[in-house]
Every structure is written in C-alpha cells, then in structure tokens.
C-alpha positions as CSV (number, residue, x, y, z in Angstrom):
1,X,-16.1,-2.8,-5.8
2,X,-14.9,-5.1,-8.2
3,X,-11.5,-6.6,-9.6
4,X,-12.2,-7.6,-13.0
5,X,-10.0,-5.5,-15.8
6,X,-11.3,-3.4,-17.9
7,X,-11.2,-4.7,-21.7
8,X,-8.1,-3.1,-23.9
9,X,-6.7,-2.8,-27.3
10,X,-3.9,-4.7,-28.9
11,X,-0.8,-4.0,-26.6
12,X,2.9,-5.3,-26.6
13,X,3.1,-8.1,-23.4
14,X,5.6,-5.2,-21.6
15,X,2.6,-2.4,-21.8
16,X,-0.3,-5.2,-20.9
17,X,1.7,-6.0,-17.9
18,X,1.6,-2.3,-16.6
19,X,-2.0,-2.6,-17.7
20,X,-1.8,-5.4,-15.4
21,X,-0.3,-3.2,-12.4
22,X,-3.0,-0.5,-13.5
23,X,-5.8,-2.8,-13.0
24,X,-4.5,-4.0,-9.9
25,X,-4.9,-0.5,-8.1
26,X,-7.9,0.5,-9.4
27,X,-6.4,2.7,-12.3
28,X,-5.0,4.9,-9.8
29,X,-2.0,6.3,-12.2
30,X,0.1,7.7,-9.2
31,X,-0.1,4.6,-6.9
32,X,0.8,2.3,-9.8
33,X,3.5,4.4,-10.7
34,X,4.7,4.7,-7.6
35,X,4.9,1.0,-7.0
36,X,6.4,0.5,-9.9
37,X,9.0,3.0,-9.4
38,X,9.5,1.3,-6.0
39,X,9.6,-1.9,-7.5
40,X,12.5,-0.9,-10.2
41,X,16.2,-1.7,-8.0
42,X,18.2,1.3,-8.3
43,X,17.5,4.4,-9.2
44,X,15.8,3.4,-12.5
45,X,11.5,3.8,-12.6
46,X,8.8,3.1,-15.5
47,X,9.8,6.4,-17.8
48,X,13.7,6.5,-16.5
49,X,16.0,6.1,-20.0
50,X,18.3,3.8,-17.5
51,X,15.2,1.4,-16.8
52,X,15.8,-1.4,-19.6
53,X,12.6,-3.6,-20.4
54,X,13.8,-7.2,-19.2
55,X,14.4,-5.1,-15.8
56,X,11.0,-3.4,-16.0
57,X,9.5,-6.5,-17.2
58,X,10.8,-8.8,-13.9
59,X,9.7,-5.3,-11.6
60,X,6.5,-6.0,-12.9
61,X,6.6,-9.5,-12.4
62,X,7.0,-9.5,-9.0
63,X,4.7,-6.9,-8.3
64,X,1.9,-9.0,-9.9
65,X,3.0,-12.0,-8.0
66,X,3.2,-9.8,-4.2
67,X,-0.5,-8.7,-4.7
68,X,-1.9,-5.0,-4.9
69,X,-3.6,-3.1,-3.0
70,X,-6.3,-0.5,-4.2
71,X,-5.8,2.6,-2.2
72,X,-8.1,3.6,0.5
73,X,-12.2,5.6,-1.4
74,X,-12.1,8.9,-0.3
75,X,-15.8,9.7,1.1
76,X,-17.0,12.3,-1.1
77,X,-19.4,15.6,0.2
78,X,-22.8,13.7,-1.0
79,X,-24.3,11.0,-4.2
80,X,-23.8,14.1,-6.8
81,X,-20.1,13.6,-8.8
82,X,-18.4,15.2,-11.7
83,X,-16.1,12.9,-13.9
84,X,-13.9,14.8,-16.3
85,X,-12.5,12.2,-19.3
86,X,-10.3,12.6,-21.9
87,X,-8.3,10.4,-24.7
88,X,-4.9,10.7,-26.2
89,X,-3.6,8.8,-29.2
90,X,-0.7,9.4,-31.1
91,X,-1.1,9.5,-35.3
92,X,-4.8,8.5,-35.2
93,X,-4.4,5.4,-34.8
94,X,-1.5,5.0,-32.7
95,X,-0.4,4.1,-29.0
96,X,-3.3,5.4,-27.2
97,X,-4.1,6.5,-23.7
98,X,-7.2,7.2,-21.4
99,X,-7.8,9.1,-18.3
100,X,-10.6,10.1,-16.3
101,X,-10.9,11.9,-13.0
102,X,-13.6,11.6,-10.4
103,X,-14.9,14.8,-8.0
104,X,-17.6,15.2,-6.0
105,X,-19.7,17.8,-6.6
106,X,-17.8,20.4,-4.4
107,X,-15.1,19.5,-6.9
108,X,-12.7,18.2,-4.9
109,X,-10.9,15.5,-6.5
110,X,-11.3,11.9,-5.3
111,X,-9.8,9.5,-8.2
112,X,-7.2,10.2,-11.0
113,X,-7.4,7.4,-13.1
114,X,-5.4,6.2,-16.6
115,X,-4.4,3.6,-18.5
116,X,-3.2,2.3,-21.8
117,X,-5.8,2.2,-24.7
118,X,-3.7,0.3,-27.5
119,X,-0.8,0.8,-29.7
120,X,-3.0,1.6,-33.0
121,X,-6.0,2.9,-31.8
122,X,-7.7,6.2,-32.5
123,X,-8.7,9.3,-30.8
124,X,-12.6,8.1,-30.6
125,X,-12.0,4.8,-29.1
126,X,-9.6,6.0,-26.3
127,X,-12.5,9.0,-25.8
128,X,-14.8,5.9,-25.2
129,X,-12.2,3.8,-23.0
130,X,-11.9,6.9,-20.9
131,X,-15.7,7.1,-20.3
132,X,-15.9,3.4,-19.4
133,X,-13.1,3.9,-17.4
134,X,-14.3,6.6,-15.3
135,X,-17.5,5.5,-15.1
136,X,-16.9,2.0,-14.1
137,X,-14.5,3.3,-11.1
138,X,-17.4,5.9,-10.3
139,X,-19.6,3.0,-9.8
140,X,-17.1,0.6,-8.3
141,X,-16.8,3.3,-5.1
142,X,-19.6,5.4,-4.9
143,X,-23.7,5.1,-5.3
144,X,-24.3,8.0,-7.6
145,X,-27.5,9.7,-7.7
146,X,-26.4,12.4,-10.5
147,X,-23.2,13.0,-12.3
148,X,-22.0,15.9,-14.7
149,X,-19.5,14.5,-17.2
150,X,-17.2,16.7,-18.8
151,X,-16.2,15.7,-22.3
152,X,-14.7,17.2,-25.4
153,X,-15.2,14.4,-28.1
154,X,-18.5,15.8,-30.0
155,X,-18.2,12.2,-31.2
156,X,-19.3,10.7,-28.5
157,X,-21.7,12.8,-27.1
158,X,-23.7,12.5,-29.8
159,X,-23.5,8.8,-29.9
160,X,-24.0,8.2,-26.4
161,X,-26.3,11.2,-25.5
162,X,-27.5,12.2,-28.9
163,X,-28.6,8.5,-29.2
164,X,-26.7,8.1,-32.8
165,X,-25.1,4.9,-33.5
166,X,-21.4,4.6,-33.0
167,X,-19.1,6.2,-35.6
168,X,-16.2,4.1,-35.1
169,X,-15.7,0.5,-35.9
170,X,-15.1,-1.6,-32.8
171,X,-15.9,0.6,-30.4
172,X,-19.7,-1.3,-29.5
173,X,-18.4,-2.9,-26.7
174,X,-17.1,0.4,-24.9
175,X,-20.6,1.9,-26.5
176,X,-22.7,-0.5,-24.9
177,X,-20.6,-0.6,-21.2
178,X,-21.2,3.3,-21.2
179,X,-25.4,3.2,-22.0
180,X,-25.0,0.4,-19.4
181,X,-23.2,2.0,-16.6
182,X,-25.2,5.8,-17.2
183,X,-28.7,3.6,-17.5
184,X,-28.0,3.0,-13.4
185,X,-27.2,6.5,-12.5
186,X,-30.8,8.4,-11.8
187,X,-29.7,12.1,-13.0
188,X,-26.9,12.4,-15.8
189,X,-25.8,15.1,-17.9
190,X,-22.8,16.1,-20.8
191,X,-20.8,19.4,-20.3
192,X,-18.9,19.8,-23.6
193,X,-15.4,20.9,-23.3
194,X,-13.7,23.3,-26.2
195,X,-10.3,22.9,-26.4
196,X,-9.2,25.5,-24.1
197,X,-10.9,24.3,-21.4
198,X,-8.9,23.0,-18.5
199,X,-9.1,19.0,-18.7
200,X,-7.0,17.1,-15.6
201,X,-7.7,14.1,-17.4
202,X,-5.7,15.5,-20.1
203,X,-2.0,14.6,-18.4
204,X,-3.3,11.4,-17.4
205,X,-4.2,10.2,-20.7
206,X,-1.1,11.3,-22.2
207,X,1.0,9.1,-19.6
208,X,-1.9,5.9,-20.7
209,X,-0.1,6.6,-24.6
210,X,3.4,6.6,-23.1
211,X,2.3,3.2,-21.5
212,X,0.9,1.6,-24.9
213,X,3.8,3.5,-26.8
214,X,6.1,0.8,-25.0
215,X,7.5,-1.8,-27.2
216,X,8.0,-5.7,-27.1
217,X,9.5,-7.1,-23.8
C-alpha cells in the first residue's frame, strides 16, 4: 500500500487541499467527507452554503496536520475484481472529477473512490484519471489475478486496449500509469458501458467536479 498522491490537474489551493484530504484516505470519497464534515465547527460541512472557504480552508488545515487514517481493506471473495470508472467534467474543459469503484468478482463493493481532476480539464483526461485511480487503489490493496473494467469512454479503450496512441494532449502520463499498472495484472479485460448502463462511479465523479469547481481560498 502506498501513500504517495496521485498526479492532478491545475486546481485552486482550496480544491488541492481537499485533494489533499482525498489522498490522505485512500480516495475513499465518504471517509474524507466525513472527516471533513466532522472537522467543519458547527453545523457547516464541505458542500453546506453556510461553510465559507477561510473556515473550510483552516478545517482542512488541521486535518492535514492531525494525520489520516486509510480505512480498514475489505477482504474480497478471491484475486478476480471488477473496477467500474467514470469521468465528469463540466464544459469540456472545465472543473473535472473522477471516480472509480472496486468489487470483487461476486460484485460486492469493496472501495468507492473520487477525487478532483482539474478546473479546465476535459472529459478524456478525467476518463483516464479515473482509470489510474482505480487501478492504482486496486493494486495498492489487493494481488489481482484478473480484472473486468467497465468503461464508457470508446476513447480510451481504444487507446489503451486498442493499442492506438493517445488522442488527447497531456494525457501520456495517465496513459502510460494505466499500460503500467494493467501490464502486472495476469488476465484483463474492457466491458464497454452505453450510456444507460448503470455506472456507481458516475455519482462519485460528479462530487470529484464539485471539488475542482471550488474557487480560490
């Protein structure tokens, strides 16, 4: 398991110290939320109207400075997984969010993970920062032997399984982090997603492009 942070886009200092937070627990949206919310005096919490930034902003401070705690690895059914990822950005480019979500292969859910992408970034590059994000957790807990990941950017399924070079300007680091991470996993596979698919990642990146929608503070 490892505590190094994932790389991000250009964020405001406010949405990079949530990032911060994020990092801090693993990605786990809920337990960072919750801390945060915890954290906030009065009845006030990340998305409360009340909650002004200077407040939020010293909330996170002391967080940071207290030390997190990942939450406890669930022990999944076997070494097979399914990882369902998804990106969310806002005017393409725009404040941008990622989430992933981890199973095991009797599809009970063992990791809901999100985080901010960046406040102008676009729908393919939070698509990639949601792969690298679930698969770097996915490897951080687990030993997978094979893995099913369910996907609904054609964009990047055909660069990363289709073996065509990335669309998207600056999206070759996230590119290479994924051909990386899958390279160590023995049996791998895509499951395209149409649109009217069910995707839990889906809420998770939305609350990632709230986080990077926040402004200076």
């Amino acid at each position: 398991m490892t505590d190094d942070r994932l790389p991000a886009e250009h964020l405001s200092p406010l949405a990079a110290l949530v990032d911060e937070v994020l990092a801090g627990v693993g990605y786990e949206m809920s337990a960072a939320t919750d801390a945060i919310d915890d954290a906030v005096p009065g009845y006030g919490g990340l998305f409360d109207p009340a909650t002004d930034p200077d407040e939020l902003r010293r909330a996170l401070d002391r967080l940071l400075e207290s030390g997190l705690d990942r939450p406890p690895v669930p022990e999944p059914t076997g070494d097979a997984f399914v990882l369902y990822v998804d990106g969310s950005s806002r005017g393409n480019p725009g404040p941008a969010g990622a989430g992933a979500v981890i199973m095991d292969a009797a599809e009970e859910q063992l990791a809901r993970l999100g985080r901010p992408v960046g406040s102008r970034a676009g729908n393919n590059t939070a698509e990639y920062v949601a792969l690298q994000l679930g698969l770097s957790e996915l490897l951080a807990r687990y030993e997978p032997r094979a893995l099913e990941v369910r996907i609904d950017s054609m964009t990047v399924i055909r660069d990363v399984w289709g073996g065509d070079d990335p669309t998207e300007s600056g999206v070759e680091t996230y590119s290479e982090a994924v051909a990386a991470a899958l390279s160590s996993v023995p049996d791998h596979r895509y499951t395209h997603l149409a649109d009217s698919d069910p995707n839990p990642a889906d809420a998770l990146a939305t609350v990632g492009a709230d986080i990077a929608a926040f402004g200076p503070g």
